[in-house]
C-alpha positions as CSV (number, residue, x, y, z in Angstrom):
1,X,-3.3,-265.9,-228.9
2,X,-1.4,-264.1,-226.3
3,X,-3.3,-261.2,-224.7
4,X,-0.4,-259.0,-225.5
5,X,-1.0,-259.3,-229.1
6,X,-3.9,-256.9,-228.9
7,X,-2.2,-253.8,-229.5
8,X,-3.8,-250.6,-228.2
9,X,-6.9,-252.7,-226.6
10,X,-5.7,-252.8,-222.9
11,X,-6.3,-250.2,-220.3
12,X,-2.6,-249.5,-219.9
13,X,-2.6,-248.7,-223.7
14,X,-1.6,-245.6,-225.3
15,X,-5.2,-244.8,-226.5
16,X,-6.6,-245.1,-223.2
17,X,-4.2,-242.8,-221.5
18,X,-4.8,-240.2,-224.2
19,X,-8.5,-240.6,-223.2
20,X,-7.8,-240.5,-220.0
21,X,-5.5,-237.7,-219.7
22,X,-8.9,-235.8,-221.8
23,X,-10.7,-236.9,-219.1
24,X,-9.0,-235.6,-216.1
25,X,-8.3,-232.2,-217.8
26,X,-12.2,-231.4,-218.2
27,X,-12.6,-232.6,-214.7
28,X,-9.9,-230.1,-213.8
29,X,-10.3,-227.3,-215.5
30,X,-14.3,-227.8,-216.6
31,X,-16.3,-227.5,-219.5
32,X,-17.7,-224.0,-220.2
33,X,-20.2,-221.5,-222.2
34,X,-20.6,-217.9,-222.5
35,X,-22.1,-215.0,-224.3
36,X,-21.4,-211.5,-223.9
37,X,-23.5,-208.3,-224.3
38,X,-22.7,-205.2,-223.3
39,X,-25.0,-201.8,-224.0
40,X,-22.8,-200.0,-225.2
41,X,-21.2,-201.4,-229.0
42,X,-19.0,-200.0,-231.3
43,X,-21.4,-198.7,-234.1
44,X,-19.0,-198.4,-237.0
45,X,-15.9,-197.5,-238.9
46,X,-16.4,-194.2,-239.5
47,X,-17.9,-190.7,-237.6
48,X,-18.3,-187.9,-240.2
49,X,-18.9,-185.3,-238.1
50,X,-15.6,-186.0,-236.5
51,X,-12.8,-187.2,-238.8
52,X,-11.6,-183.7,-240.1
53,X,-9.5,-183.9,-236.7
54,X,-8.0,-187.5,-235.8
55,X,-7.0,-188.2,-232.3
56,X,-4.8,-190.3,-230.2
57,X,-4.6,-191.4,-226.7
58,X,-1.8,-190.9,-224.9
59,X,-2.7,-191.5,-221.4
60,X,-4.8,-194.2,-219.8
61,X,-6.1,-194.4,-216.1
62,X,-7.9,-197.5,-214.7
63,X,-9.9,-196.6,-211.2
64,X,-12.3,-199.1,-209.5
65,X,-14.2,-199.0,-206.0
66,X,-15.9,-202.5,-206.9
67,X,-15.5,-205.7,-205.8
68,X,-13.6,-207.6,-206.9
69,X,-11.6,-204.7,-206.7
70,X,-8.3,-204.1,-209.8
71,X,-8.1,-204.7,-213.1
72,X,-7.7,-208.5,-212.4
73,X,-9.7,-210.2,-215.3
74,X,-11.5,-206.9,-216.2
75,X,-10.0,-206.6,-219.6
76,X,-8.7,-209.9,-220.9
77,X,-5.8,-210.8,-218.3
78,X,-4.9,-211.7,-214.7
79,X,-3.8,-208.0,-214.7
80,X,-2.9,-204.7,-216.6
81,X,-1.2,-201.5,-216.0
82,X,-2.5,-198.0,-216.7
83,X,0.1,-198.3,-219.6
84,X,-0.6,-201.7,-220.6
85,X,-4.4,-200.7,-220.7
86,X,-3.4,-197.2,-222.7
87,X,-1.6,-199.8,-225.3
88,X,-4.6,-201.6,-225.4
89,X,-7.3,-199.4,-225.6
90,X,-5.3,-197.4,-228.8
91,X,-5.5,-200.8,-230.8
92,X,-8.8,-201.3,-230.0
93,X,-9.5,-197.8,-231.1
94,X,-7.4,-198.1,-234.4
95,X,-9.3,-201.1,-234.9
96,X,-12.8,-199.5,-234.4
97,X,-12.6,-196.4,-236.4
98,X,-9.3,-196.5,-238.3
99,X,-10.2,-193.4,-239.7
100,X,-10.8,-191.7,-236.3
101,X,-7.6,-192.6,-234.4
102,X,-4.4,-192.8,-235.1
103,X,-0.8,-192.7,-233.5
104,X,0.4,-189.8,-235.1
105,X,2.4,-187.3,-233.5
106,X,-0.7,-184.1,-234.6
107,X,-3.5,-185.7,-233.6
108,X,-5.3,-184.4,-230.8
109,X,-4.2,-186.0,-227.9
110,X,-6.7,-187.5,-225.3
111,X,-6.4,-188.5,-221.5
112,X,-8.8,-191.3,-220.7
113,X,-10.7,-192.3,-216.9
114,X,-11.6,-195.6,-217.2
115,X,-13.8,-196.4,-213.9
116,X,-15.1,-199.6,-212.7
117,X,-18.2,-198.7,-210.8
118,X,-19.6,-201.9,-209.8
119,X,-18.9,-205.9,-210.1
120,X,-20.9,-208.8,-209.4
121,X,-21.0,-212.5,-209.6
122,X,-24.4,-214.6,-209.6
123,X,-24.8,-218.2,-209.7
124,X,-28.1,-219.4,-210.7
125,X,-31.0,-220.5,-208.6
126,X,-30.9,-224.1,-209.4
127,X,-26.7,-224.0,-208.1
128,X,-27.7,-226.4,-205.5
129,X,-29.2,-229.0,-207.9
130,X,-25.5,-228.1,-209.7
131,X,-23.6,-229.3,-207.2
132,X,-26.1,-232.2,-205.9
133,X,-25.3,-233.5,-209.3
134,X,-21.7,-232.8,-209.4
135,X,-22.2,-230.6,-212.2
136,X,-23.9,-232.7,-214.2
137,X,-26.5,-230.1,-214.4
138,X,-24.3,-227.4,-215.3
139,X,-23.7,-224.7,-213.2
140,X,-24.9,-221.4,-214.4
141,X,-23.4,-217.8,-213.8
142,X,-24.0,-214.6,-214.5
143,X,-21.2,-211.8,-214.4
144,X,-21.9,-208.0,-214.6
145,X,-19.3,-205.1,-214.9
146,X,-20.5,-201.5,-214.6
147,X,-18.4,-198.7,-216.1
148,X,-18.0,-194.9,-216.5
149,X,-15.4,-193.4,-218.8
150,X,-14.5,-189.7,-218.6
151,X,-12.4,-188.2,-221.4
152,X,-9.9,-185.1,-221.3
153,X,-8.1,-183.7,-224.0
154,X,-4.3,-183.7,-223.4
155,X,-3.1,-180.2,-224.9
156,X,-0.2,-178.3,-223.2
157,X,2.0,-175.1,-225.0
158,X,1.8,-172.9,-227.4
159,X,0.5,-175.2,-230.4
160,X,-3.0,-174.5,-232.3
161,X,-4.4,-176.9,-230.4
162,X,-3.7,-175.7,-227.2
163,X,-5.0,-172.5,-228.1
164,X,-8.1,-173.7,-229.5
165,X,-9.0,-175.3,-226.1
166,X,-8.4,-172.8,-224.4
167,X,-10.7,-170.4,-226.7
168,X,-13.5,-172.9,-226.2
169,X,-14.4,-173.5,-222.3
170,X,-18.0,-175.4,-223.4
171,X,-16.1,-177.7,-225.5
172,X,-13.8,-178.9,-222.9
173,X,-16.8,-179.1,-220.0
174,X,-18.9,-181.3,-223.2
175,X,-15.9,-183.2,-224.1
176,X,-15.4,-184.4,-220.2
177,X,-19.0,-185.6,-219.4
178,X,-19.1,-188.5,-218.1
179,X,-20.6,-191.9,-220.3
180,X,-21.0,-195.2,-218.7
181,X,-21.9,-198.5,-219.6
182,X,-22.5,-202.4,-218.7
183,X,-21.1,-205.3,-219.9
184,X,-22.8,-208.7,-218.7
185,X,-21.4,-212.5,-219.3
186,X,-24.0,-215.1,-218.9
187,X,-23.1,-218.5,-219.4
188,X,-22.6,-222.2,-217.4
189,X,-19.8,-224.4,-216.0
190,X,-19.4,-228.2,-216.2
191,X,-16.9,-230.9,-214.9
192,X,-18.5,-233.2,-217.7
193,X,-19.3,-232.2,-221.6
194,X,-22.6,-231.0,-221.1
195,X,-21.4,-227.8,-220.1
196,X,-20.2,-227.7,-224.2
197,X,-23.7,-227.1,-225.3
198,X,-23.7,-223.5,-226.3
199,X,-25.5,-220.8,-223.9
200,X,-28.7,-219.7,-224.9
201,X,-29.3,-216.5,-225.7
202,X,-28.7,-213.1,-227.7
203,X,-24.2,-212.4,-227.5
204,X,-22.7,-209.4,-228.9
205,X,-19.4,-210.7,-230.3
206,X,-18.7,-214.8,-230.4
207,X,-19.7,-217.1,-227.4
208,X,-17.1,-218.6,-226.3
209,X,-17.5,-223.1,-226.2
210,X,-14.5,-224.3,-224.7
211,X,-12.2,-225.8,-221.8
212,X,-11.6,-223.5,-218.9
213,X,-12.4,-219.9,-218.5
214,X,-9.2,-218.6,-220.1
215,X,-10.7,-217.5,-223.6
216,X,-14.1,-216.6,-221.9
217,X,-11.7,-213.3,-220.0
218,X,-10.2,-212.7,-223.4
219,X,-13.5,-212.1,-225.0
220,X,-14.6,-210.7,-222.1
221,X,-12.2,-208.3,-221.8
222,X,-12.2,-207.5,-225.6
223,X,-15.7,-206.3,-225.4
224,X,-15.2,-204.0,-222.4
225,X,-12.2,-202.1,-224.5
226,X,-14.3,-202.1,-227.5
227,X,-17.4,-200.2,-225.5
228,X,-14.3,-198.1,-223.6
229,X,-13.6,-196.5,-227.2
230,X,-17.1,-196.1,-228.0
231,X,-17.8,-193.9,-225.3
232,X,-14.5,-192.3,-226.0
233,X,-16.3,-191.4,-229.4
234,X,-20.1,-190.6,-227.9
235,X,-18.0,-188.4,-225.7
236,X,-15.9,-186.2,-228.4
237,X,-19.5,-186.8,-230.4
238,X,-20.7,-184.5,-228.0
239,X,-19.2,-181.2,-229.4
240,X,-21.0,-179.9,-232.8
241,X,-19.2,-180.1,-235.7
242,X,-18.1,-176.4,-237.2
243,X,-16.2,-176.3,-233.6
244,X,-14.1,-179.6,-234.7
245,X,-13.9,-177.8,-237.9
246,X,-12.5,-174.9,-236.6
247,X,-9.7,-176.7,-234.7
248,X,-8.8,-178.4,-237.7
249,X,-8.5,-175.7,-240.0
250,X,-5.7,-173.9,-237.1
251,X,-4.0,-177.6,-236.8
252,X,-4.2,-178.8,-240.1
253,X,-1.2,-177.7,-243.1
254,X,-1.9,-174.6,-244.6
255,X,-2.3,-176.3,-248.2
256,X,-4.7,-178.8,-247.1
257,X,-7.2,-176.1,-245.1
């Protein structure tokens, strides 16, 4: 039998360059495995000392002295605008507490400081072994993001809310404290499948088991917008009720007051 009869057996064959091609593309882009916690997560749907008065954000911007320094990576993508981020940070805030925010043009509108304080990137102690072994021994990392948001309520004119700011100095110095937060990604890096075994270890939204490091900024980044809007809500938590109250009865319509 001629050796050309056994389809798909030979090294040339189809088959063997699909596995092949696999091959190269987990040497070149490696095999990965993260979790992600942060101490700061969104708590819930809904905030019943705040949802008389709904808000918005209108303005968004992104400040960092850390290094790494930019937005690169920070929240999902290579890198973002202050409007981009403002985009962003609404969704996730819609998707948070839908009953809190909203896009309307009478909600309360809110300027937001997001601040990268700090960055840093740690490879584990037992790197060398890593790369003695050529990552057969997965190479371990650990990432960690520090953060302070500052919040500002946008209100200009001669509208109700405008003059219920204004009436209330305490409100506004509450409503601008600063909160802050940390997000951490731990997880490991392999030229070889063994880097496919999951990460051990407590994650606050889905680890991320996968090729490459692409999906590992997207959830990344999707946790640090989700912590963004809850300190935007620990910050307008800050004011006590019957003064949220009061600015809803002068903004809301006089039948539903």
């Amino acid at each position: 039998m001629s050796a050309t009869s056994h389809a798909g057996g030979g090294a040339g064959s189809p088959r063997w360059r699909i596995v092949t091609a696999g091959l190269l593309g987990l040497w070149l882009t490696g095999c990965t495995s993260y979790r992600f916690t942060t101490t700061l997560e969104a708590q819930g749907k809904s905030v019943p000392g705040l949802e008389p008065v709904r808000f918005t954000i209108v303005s968004v911007i992104f400040v960092t002295n850390a290094v790494p320094s930019g937005a690169i990576n920070t929240f999902g993508s290579l890198s973002v605008t202050d409007r981009e981020l403002g985009e962003r940070l609404m969704a996730t805030a819609i998707q948070c507490y839908p009953t809190l925010f909203t896009r309307d043009a009478d909600a309360v509108p809110l300027k937001v400081m997001v601040e990268k304080t700090s960055s840093s990137s740690l490879m584990g102690v037992d790197g060398c072994v890593s790369c003695l072994t050529l990552t057969i021994v997965p190479l371990r990392e650990t990432r960690v993001d520090e953060f302070r948001i500052q919040v500002a309520c946008e209100v200009a004119g001669p509208s109700a809310v405008a003059k219920a700011m204004e009436d209330q100095p305490e409100f506004m110095k509450a409503v601008g404290a600063p909160v802050q937060f940390t997000r951490k990604d731990m997880g490991w890096i392999s030229f070889f499948p063994l880097g496919l075994i999951p990460f051990p270890g407590h994650s606050d939204v889905r680890r991320v088991v996968g090729v490459g490091d692409e999906a590992v900024h997207r959830a990344s980044g999707q946790l640090t917008l989700q912590s963004c809007v809850e300190a935007i809500v620990q910050s307008l938590r800050r004011v006590d009720k019957t003064q949220w109250e009061q600015i809803r009865r002068q903004t809301a319509p006089p039948d539903s007051r």
